[in-house]
NUDRENVO-269693 format. One record per residue: x, y, z of N, C-alpha, C, O in turn; residue in three letters. Coordinates in steps of 0.2 Angstrom, whole numbers, plus 5000, padded with zeros to 4 digits. Example, Ala and Ser with C-alpha at 12.3 -4.5 7.8 and 13.67 -1.06 7.14 Angstrom:
506649725039506249785039506649845039507149835042ala;506449895035506849955036506450005039506750065040ser;
//
This chain:
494848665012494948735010495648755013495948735018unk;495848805007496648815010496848895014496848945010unk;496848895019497048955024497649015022498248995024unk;497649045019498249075017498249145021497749175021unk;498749185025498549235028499249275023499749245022unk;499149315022499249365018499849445023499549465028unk;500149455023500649525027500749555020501149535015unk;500449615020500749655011501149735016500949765021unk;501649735013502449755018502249815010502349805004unk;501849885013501649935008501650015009501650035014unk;501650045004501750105004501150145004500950144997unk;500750185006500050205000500350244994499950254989unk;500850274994501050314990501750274984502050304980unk;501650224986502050164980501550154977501050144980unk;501650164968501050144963501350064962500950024961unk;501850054962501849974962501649944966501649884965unk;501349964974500949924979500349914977500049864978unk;499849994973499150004971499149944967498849894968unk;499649944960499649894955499549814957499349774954unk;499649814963500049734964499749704969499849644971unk;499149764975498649734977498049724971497649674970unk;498149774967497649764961497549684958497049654958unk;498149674956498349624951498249564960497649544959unk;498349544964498349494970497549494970497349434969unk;497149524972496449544971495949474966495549424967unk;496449524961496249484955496249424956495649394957unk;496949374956496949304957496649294963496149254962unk;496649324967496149294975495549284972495349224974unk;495149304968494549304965494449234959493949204959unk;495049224956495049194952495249104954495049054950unk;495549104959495549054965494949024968494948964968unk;494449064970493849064971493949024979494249044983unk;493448974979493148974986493548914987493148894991unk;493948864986494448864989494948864993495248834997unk;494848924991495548964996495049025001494549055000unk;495449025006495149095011495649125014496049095018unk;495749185013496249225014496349285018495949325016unk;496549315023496849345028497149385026497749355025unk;497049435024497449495022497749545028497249575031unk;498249555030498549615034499049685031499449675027unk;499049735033499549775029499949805034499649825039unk;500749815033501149805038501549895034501649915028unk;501749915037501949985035502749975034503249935036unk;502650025026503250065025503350115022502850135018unk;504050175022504150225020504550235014505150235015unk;504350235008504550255002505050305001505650294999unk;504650375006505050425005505250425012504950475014unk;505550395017505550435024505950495024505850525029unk;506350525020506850585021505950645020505850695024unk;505550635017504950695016504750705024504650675029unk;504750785023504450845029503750805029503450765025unk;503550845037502850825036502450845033501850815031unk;502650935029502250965024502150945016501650955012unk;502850895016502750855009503350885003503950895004unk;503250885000503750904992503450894987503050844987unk;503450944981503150944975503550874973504150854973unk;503050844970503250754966503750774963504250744963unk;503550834957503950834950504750854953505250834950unk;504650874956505550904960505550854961505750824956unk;505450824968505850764971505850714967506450694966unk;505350684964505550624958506150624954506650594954unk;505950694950506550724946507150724947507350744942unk;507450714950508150704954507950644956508450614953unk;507650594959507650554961507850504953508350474953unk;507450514948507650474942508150504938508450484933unk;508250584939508850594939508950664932509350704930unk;508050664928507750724924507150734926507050694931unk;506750774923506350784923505850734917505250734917unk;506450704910506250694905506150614908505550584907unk;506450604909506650514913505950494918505650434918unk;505650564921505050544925504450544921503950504922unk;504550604915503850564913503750534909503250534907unk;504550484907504450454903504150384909503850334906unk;504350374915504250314920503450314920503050264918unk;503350384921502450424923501950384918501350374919unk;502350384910501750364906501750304906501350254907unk;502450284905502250174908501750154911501250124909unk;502050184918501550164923500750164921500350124922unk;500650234919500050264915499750214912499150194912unk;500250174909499850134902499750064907499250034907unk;500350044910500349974914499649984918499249934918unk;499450044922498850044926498150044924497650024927unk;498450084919497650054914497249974912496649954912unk;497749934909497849854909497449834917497049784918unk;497749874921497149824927496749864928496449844933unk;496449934926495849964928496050024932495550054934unk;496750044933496850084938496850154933496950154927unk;496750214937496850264933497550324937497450344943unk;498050324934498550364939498350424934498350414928unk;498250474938498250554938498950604940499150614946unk;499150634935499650654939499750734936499650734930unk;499850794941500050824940500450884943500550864949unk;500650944941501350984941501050984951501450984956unk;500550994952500251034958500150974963499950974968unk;500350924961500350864965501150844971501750854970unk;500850824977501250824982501750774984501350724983unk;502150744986502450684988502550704996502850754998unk;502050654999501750665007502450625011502850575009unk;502350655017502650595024501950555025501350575027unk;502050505023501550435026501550415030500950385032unk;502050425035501850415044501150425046500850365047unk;500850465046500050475047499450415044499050375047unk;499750435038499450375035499450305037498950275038unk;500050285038500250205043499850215049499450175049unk;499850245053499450245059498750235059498450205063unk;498350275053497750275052497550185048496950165049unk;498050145045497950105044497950045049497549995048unk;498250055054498450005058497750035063497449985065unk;497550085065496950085067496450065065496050045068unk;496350065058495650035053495849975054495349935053unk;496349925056496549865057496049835062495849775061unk;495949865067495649855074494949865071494649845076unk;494449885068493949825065493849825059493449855055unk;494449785057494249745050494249805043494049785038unk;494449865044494349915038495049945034495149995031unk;495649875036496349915034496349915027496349975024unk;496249845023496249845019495749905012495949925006unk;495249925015494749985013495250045016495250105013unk;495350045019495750135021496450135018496750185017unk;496650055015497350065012497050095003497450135000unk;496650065002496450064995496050124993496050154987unk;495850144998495350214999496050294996496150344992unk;496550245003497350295001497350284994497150334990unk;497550234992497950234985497550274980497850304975unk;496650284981496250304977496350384976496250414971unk;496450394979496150474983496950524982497150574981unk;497350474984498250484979498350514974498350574972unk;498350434969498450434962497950444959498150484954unk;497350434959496850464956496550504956496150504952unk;496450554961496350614964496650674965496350734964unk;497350654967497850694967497850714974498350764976unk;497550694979497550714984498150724990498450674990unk;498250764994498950754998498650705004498150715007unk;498850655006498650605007499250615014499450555016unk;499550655017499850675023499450735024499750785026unk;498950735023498750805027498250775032498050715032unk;498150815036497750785043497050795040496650755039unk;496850875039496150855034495750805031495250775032unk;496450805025496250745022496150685023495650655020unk;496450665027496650605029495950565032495750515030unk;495650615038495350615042494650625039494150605042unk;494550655032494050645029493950585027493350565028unk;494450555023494450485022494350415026494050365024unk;494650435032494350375035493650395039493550365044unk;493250445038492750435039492350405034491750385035unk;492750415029492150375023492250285024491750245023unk;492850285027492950215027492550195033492450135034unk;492250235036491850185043492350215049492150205054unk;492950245049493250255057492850325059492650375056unk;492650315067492250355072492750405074493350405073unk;492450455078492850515082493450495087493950525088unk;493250435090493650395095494250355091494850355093unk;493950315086494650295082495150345079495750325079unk;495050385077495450445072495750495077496250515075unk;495550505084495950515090496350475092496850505095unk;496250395091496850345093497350375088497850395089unk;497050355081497450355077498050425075498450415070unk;497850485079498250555080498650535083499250565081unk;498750485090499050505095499950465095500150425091unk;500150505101500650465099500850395101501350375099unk;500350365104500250275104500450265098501050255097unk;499750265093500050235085500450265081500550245076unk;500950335084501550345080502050305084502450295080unk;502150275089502550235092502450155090502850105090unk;501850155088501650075087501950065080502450025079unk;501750105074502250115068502850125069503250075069unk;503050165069504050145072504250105073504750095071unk;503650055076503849985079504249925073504649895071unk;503449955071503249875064503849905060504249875058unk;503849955060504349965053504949955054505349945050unk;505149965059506049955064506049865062506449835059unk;505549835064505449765066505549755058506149725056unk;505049765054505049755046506049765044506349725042unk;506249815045507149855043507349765046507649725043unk;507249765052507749695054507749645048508249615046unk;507049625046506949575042507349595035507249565029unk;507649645035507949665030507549675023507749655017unk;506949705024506549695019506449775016506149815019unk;506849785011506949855008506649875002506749925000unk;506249854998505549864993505149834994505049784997unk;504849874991504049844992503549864984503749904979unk;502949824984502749784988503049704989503149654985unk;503049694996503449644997502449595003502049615007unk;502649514998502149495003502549415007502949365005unk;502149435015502349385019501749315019501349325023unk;501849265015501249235015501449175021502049155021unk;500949155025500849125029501449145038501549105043unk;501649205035502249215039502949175036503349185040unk;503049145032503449095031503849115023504549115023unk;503349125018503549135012503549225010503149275011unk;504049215007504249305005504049314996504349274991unk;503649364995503649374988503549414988503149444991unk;504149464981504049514980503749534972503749504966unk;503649614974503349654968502849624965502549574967unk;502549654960501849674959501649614951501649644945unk;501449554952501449504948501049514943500849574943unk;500849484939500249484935499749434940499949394944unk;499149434937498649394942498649324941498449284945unk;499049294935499049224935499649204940499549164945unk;500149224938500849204943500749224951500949194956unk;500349284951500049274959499749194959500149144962unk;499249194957498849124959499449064957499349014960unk;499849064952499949004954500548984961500548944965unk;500949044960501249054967500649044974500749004978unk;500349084975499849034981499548984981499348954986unk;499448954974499448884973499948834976499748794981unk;500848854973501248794975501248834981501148784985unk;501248874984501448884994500948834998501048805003unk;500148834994499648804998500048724997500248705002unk;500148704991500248624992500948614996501148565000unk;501548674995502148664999502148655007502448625010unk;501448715010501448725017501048645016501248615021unk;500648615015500148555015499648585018499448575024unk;499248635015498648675018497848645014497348675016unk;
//
């Protein structure tokens, strides 16, 4: 059996990270039992310049692609790309682009039993398909209670331990020079980026499995 451990270097608020665990998912599945895989998610910020209060999406995108015509013409791609794996992106006028700092901390808390990957996805759901402000403390906090975190965890995860702890990894991630995402570290060794389709995933963890000799 081949051991593959997984670092996905992610945004909750990147729809190409939602698409491209989607699409990774897939191949893992399609792999089958062969392979056993170790999944970790390691923090980044899309938008670090956003307040904690947030920004209306369609402003800040809007400038960011440069019209307002240009984003929805990105918006419906994506729309249509996301549909192809099952995702549904929801988007509208009344929708927020959040500070994720929060969010990273609650994920690297769900880390410490086993529930990152579920608190990452629960993010991306309750985002794009919801429409939710996913930097709000309410919010947030409602969510990882659906995920399984207790009163004691979601207090760790307040504090500023795990805002210091995220600093960390992502200061550490800026060294390794690693500036989009989603970007995967597989086995510690091997760098792959962006959001593949599910066959080119699996064949890529295929040739890594036989290049590492796993």
């Amino acid at each position: 059996m081949a051991d593959l451990t997984i670092d996905i270097v992610a945004d909750p608020v990147c729809p190409w990270c939602y698409l491209g665990y989607t699409r990774l998912k897939a191949a893992i599945e399609h792999l089958g039992d062969d392979f056993r895989f170790d999944i970790h998610w390691l923090p980044f910020e899309l938008h670090p310049d956003v307040p904690n209060s947030g920004v209306p999406r369609a402003e800040y995108l809007g400038k960011k692609f440069g019209s307002q015509e240009k984003l929805n013409e990105v918006t419906h791609a994506l729309q249509n790309v996301g549909q192809e794996a099952g995702l549904e992106f929801n988007f509208s006028e009344k929708d927020v682009i959040p500070n994720t700092k929060l969010a990273h901390q609650f994920i690297a808390q769900a880390s410490r039993m086993n529930l990152s990957t579920a608190m990452m996805t629960a993010l991306f759901y309750a985002y794009f398909t919801l429409g939710e402000n996913i930097g709000d403390e309410t919010v947030i906090t409602k969510i990882a209670r659906d995920v399984g975190l207790q009163d004691e965890d979601i207090e760790d995860a307040l504090s500023r331990e795990a805002e210091l702890l995220v600093e960390e990894k992502m200061e550490r991630l800026a060294s390794l020079n690693i500036q989009s995402v989603p970007t995967y570290i597989v086995n510690e060794k091997f760098l792959v980026q962006g959001a593949h389709p599910p066959e080119t995933f699996a064949e890529i963890l295929t040739d890594i499995t036989k290049e590492n000799g796993a």
